[in-house]
C-alpha positions as CSV (number, residue, x, y, z in Angstrom):
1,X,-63.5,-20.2,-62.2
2,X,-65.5,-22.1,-65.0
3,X,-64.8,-26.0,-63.6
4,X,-63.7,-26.4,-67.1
5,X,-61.6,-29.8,-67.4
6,X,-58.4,-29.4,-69.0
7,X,-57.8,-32.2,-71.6
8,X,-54.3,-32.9,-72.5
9,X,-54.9,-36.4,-73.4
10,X,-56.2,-37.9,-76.7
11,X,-60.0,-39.0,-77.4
12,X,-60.9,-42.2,-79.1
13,X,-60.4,-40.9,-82.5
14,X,-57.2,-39.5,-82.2
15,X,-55.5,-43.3,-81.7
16,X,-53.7,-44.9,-84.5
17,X,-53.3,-48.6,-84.6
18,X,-49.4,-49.2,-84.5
19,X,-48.6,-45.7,-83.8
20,X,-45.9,-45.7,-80.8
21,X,-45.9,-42.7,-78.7
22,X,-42.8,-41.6,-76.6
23,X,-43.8,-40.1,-73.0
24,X,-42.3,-37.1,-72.5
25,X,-41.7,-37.5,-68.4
26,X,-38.9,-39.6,-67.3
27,X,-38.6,-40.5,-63.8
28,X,-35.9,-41.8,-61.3
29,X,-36.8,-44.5,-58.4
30,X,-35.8,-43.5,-55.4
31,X,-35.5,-45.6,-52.3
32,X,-38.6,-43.8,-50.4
33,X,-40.6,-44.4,-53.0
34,X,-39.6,-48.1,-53.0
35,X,-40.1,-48.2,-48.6
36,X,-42.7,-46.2,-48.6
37,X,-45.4,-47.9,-51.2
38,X,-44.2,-51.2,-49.8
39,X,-45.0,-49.8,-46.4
40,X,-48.5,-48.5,-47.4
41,X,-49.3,-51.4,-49.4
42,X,-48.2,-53.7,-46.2
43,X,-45.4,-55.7,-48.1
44,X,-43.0,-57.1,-46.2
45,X,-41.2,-59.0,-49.1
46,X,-37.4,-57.9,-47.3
47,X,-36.3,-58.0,-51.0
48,X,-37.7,-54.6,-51.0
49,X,-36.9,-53.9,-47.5
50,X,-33.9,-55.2,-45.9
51,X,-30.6,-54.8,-47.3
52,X,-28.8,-57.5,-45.4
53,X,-31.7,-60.1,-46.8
54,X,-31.2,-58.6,-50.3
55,X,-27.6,-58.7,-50.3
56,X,-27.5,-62.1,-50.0
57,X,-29.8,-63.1,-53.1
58,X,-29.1,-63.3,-56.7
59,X,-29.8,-59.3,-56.9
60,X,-27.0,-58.0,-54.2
61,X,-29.2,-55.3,-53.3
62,X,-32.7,-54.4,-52.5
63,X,-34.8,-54.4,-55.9
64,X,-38.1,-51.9,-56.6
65,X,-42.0,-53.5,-55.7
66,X,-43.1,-54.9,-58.8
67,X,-46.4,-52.9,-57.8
68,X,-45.0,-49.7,-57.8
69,X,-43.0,-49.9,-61.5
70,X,-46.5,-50.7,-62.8
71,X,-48.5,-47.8,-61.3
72,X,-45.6,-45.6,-62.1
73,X,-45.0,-46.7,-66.0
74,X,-48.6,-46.4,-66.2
75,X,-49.0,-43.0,-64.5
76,X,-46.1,-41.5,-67.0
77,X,-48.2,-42.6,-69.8
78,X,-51.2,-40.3,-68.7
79,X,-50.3,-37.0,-70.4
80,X,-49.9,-38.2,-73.6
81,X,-53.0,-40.4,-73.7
82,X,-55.6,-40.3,-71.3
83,X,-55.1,-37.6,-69.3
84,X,-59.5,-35.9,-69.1
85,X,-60.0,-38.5,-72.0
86,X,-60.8,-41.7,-70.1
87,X,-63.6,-43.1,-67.7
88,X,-61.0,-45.6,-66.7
89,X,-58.9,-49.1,-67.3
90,X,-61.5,-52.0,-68.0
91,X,-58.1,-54.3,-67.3
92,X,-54.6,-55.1,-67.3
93,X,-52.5,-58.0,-69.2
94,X,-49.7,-59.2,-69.6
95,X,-47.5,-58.0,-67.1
96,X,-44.3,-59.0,-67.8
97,X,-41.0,-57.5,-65.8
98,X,-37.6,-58.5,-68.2
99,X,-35.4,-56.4,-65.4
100,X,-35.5,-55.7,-61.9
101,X,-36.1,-52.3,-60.9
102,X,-32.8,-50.2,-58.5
103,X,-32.9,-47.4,-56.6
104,X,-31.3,-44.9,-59.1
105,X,-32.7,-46.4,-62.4
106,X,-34.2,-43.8,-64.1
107,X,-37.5,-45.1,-66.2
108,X,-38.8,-43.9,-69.5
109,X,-41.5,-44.8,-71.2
110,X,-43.4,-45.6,-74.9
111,X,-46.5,-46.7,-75.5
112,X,-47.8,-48.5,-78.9
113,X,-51.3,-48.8,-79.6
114,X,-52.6,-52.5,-80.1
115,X,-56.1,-52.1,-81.1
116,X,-59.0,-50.0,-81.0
117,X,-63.1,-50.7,-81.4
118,X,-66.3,-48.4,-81.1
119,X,-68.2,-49.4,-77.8
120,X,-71.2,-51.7,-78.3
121,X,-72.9,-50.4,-75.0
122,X,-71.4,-46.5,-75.1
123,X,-71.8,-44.1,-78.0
124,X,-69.9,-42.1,-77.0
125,X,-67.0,-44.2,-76.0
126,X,-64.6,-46.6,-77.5
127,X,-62.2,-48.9,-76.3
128,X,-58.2,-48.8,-77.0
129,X,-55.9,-51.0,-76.4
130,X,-52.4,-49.9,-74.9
131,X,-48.8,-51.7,-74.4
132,X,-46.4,-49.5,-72.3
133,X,-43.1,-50.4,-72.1
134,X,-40.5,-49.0,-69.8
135,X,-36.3,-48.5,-70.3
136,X,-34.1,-47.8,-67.8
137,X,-31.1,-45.2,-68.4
138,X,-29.4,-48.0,-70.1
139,X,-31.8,-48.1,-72.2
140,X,-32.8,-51.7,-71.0
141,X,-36.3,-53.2,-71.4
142,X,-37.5,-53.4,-67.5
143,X,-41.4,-54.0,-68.2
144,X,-44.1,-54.2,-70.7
145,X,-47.9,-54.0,-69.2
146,X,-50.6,-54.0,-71.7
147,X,-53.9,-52.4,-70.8
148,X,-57.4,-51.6,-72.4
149,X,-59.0,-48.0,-71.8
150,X,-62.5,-47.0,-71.9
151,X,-62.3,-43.9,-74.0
152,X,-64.2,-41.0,-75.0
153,X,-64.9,-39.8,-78.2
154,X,-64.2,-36.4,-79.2
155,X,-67.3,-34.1,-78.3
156,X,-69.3,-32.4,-81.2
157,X,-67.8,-29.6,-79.7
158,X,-64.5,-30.1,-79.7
159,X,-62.4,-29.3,-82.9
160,X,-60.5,-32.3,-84.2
């Protein structure tokens, strides 16, 4: 075994302004994923938690932690982007959730890119700016996050 990284992800010159780029992974919320990251995170919103509570509001039912949507849209986006291409998220924006989240809804995901600049600090790095935004099966808009990623540029190396 070499230890050599597997990049399936795109370096800093591979992003197009405007390009939008459908994730190939879809994934369906189930309800342990929606009591268990509550749980772990310590949330005890009972909109997430108790039926009886949740039955009674505007939604009828318990509705998905907010938290968990946005690590999970961001997480599908990671093949197609930065998956071995990043040192990491220098922030998040613009968070906004148009739909609540069920148990059941299965979430897709596409991701346009906003922006992107050579690093002023970093050679070898460049910032790009990402919006992700998530469908469920209905093909309803559920959430748009916009993020900016520290990213590498391709190594000398590396064929384009």
């Amino acid at each position: 075994m070499t230890g050599k990284r597997v990049v399936l992800g795109r370096y800093y010159e591979d992003f197009v302004v405007g390009e939008i780029i459908p994730h190939a992974f879809t994934r369906t919320v189930t309800e342990m994923d929606n009591v268990l990251f509550s749980s772990l995170t310590m949330n005890t919103q009972p909109l997430h938690s108790d039926e009886e509570f949740a039955r009674g509001t505007e939604h009828g039912t318990r509705v998905v932690n907010g938290v968990f949507v946005i690590g999970l849209v961001t997480g599908i986006t990671v093949p197609e982007t930065v998956h071995g291409t990043t040192l990491g998220v220098l922030g998040f924006d613009q968070v906004t959730f148009s739909k609540v989240v069920r148990h059941g809804d299965t979430l897709r995901v596409e991701t346009e890119i906003l922006h992107k600049r050579e690093s002023k600090s970093r050679p070898n790095c460049g910032l790009v700016g990402f919006e992700h935004r998530a469908y469920n099966q209905h093909d309803d808009l559920v959430m748009t996050i916009r993020r900016v990623g520290l990213m590498l540029r391709r190594p000398s190396d590396q064929p384009a």
